[in-house]
N, C-alpha and C positions, 0 to 999 in steps of 0.2 A: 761658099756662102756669099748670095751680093752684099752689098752697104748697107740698104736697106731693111735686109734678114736680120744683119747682123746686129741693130741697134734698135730693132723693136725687139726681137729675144732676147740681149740683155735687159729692155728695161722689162720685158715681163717678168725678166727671173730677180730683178731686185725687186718687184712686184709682190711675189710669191715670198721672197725675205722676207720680209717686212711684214708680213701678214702675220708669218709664221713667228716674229719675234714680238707682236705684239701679241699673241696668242701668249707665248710663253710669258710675259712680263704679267700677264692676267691672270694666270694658274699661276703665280709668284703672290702676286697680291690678294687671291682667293685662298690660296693654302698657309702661308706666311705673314701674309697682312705687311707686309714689305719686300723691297726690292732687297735681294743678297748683294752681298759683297762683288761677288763675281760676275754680276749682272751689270758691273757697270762699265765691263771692257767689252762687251756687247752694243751697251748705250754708246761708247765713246767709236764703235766701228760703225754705227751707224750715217754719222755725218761723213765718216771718209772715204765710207764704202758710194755713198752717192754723188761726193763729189770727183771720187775718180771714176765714173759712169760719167756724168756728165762731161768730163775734161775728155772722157775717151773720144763722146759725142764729137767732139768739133777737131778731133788730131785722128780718125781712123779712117778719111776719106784718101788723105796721103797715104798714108800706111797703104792702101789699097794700090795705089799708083805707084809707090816704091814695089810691092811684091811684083807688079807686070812688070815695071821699067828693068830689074835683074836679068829680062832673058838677051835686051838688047842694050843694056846699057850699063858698064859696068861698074862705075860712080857715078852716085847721084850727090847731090849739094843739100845739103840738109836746109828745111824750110822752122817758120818758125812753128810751126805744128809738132815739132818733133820733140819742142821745149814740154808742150803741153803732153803731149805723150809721155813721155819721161814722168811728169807730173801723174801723170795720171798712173802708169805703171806702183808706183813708190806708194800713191793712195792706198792704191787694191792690195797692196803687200803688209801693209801696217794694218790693213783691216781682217784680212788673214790670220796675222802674230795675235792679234786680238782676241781671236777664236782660240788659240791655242791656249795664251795666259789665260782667258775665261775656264778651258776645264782646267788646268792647272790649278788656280785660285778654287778651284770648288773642292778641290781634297784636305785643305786647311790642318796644313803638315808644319803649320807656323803656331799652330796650337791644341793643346790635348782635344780630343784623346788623339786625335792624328797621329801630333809628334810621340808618343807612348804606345805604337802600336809597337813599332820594332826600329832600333839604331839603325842600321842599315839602311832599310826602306826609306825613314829620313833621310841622310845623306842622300841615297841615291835620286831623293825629288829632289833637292836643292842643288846638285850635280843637271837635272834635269832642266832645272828653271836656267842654270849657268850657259849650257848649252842652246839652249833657245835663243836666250840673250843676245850669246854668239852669235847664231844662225840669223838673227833677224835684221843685227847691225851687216853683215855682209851682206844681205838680202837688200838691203837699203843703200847701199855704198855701190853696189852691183849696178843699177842703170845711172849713176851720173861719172861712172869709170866708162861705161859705154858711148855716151852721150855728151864728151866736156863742153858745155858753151863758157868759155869765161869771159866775164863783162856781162851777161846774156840776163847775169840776174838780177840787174839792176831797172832789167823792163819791165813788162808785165807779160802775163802769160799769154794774153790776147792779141799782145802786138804782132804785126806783121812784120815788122823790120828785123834785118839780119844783122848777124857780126860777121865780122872777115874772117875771125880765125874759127869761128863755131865749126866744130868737129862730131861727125855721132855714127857710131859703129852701127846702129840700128838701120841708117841709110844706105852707106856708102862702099858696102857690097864685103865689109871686114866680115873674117871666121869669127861669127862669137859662140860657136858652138860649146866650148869650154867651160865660157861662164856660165850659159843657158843650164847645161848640166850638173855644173855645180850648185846654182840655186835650186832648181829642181831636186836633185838629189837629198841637199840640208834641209828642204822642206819637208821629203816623205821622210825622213832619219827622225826628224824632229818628231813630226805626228808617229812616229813609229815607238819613239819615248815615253809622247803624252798617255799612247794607249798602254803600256807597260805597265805603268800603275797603277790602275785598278785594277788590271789582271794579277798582279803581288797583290794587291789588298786584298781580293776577291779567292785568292789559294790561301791566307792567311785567317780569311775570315770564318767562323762558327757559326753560320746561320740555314737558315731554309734553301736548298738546293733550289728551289723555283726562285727566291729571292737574291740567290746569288748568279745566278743564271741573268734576272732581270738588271741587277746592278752594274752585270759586266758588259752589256747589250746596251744601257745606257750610257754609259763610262767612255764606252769605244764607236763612237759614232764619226770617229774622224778616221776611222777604216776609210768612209766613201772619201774623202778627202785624197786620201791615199791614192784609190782607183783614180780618180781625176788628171792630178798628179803625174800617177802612171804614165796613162795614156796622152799627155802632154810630152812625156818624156819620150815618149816613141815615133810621134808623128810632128815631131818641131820641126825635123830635116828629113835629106832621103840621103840616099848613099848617092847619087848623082849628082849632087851640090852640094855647095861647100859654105850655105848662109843658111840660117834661122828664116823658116816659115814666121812672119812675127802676127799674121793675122791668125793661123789658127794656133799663136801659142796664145795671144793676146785673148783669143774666143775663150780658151779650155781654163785663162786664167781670170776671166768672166765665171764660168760654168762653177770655178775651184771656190771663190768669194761667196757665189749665192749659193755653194753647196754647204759650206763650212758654217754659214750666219744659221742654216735650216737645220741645218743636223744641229748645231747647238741651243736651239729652239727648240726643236723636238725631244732634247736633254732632257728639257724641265719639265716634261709628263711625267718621269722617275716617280714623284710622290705619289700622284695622281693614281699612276697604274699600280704602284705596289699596294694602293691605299685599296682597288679595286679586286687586286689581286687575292689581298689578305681574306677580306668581306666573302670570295668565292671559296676561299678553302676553310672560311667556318662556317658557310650553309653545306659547302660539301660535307665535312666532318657532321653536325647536327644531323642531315640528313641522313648518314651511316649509322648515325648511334641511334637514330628510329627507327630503321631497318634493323638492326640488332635486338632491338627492343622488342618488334613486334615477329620478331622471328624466335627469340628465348624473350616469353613473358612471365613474370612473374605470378607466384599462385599464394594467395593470401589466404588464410586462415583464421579465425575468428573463435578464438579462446573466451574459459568463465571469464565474466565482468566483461565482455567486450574488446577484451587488449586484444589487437592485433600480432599475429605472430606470422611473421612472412620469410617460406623456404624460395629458393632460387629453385626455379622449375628443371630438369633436363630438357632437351630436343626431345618433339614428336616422336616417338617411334613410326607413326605413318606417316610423314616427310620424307 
């Protein structure tokens, strides 16, 4: 993908976020008449989600010119672009986690009836939120162990000037295949966690087989996250090099932010549809019982004084 591609289909696809989260903030405020609890690690991914777009904006030109410079050159010197990259990576990653603790916070395992469904099942979300924790602080610590500039952050992001001892694995042609995997990895484990959960609540749960069907389908919308994910994790490197592809992990970790913001937007139809869903399966039900009605109708009779005396008719014999 050129430069070019690459920074007008990001900003389309935080485009499309945004659209989709202001959607859901409005079925929040038309169903609820207030913003949830959990809605506000959405609100808070939203300035971070745009300024690591932007910060990408002006550090992915390099990035371009380190992926060629690899075939003939086998360290490069890190530029100050590489600060802003860095920055910009850590953005897109916190705005990610954000998505996770948003479905997290929406099961409300912090109080009944959540906490009172079953002991277990609590622990095992608070074991859950532990582990994200974990995952999100290494996830965060992961590109400035790649990237040390020290002294470097007493400039500003924008500056052009270098330090002497500024170091960054992103450039200078290091295996960082390891860490790459390992983040990768903690992130599908984690979403592999979040969706766990409602899938226990939803085998736990006594309701409407369509309703539970719909609960689990919204619950588990960080599947696609997964896929994304995935397929980052297969196409970062090839067996014939020994560096990180970082534009198309940096692309898929574009595609992973504006897929995670949409898929948790599209969460919040939940009410909406099952409110939709319900309305169809009592015209279907009424409609059955008029069918019923008008297939065995009843035969009234009309007794002294008028009183009504009414037998249940059998079936037609000529039906």
């Amino acid at each position: 993908m050129r430069t070019d591609s690459f920074k007008v289909t990001m900003w389309a696809l935080s485009a499309f976020a945004l659209v989709f989260l202001a959607s859901r903030f409005a079925v929040r405020l038309s169903t609820n008449g207030k913003i949830m609890a959990n809605d506000y690690f959405l609100i808070a991914a939203i300035p971070l989600f745009l300024a690591g777009f932007a910060l990408l904006q002006s550090s992915i030109n390099p990035l371009y010119d380190t992926e060629g410079a690899f075939v003939s050159m086998p360290i490069l010197q890190p530029t100050a672009a590489t600060r802003r990259f860095v920055a910009a990576v850590e953005l897109i990653w916190i705005a990610i986690y954000c998505v996770k603790f948003c479905y997290l916070a929406s099961f409300k395992f912090y109080k009944p009836p959540y906490s009172y469904v079953d002991p277990l099942l609590t622990k095992y979300y608070w074991t859950t939120n532990g582990l994200c924790c974990a995952g999100f602080v290494f996830t965060i610590i992961q590109p400035i162990v790649l990237c040390q500039s020290p002294g470097s952050f007493d400039m500003p992001l924008w500056s052009k000037e270098l330090t002497s001892v500024e170091q960054c694995r992103y450039v200078d042609g290091s295996d960082t295949r390891r860490w790459e995997i390992a983040v990768t990895t903690i992130d599908i484990t984690t979403d592999l966690l979040v969706i766990s959960i409602p899938f226990l609540l939803v085998c736990m749960a006594n309701t409407v087989r369509s309703h539970t069907i719909v609960n689990l389908v919204f619950k588990s919308l960080s599947v696609f996250n997964i896929i994304v994910a995935a397929i980052r994790l297969a196409f970062q490197s090839t067996a014939k090099d020994h560096h990180i592809h970082y534009v198309t992990v940096t692309f898929l970790l574009v595609v992973e932010a504006t897929v995670a913001l949409i898929m948790a937007s599209v969460s919040g139809y939940r009410v909406v549809f099952l409110e939709q869903l319900t309305a169809w399966l009592q015209r279907k039900d009424a409609a059955y019982s008029t069918h019923l009605t008008v297939r065995f109708p009843t035969v009234v009779g009309v007794g002294r004084g008028g009183a009504k005396n009414a037998k249940a008719a059998g079936p037609d014999s000529s039906s």
